[in-house]
C-alpha positions, 0 to 999 in steps of 0.5 A: 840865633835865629837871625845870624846863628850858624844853624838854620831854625825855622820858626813860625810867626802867630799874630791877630787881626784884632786885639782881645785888649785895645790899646792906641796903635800898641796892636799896629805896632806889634803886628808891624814887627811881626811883619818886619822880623818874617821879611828881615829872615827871609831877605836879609841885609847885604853888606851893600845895603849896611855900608850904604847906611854909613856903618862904619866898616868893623861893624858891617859884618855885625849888621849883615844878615844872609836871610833865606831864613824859612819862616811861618806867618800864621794871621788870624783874626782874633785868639778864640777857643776855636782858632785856638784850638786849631792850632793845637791841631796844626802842630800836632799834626806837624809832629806826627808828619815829623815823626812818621818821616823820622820814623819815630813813634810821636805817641809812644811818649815813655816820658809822660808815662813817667810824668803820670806816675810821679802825678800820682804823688804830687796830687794828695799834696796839692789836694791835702788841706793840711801842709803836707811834707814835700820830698820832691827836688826843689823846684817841685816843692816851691811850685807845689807851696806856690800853688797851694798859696794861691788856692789859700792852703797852709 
């Protein structure tokens, strides 16, 4: 969708310099699709370019890619708390640059505020150490039963 959907999606790249976890060339390998997929996005591929490569002709327009696709690369040198904390503030921000220039409210968040609320509910179950009755949806119940599983509560 990103590479050949009718809509334009920017999206944003985040890659580390170095590894938390070593493993062979695996880090070289997956910095290098990093790399490629912004330069795929923002060059593309002619239908020049696929012919040249002995496609057959019914699946050049399969393998035509326009680009001019908008991309962000973020590099830094390793995930810490701080660098990691940085980015939190830098899409935060974005969303509040959007939000003033959609003159939106980014902090005006009525459905946090309903989030909140339903939290209010949700805590004495978790927090019970009896099985407590679940009467959520049931996608609620079993990430409540779940959670409780794992923390070692009936």
């Amino acid at each position: 969708m990103i590479h050949q959907g009718t809509r334009l999606i920017p999206c944003d790249f985040i890659a580390f310099a170095h590894a938390l976890t070593p493993l062979g060339r695996h880090h070289d390998m997956l910095l290098a699709n990093v790399f490629a997929q912004t330069e795929a996005l923002a060059f593309g591929k002619t239908p020049e370019q696929v012919k040249a490569e002995g496609t057959p002709d019914w699946l050049v327009p399969h393998r035509v890619f326009v680009g001019n696709r908008p991309s962000n690369t973020i590099l830094a040198d390793r995930l810490t708390p701080e660098t990691l904390g940085k980015l939190v503030a830098l899409y935060e921000h974005s969303v509040c640059t959007q939000g003033v220039i959609w003159n939106i409210n980014s902090f005006d968040q009525w459905g946090v505020e309903l989030g909140k609320a339903l939290a209010q509910a949700i805590i004495p179950q978790l927090e019970n150490p009896a099985a407590p009755k679940l009467e959520h949806d049931s996608s609620t119940n079993n990430l409540i039963r779940r959670y409780r599983k794992m923390k070692g509560s009936p």
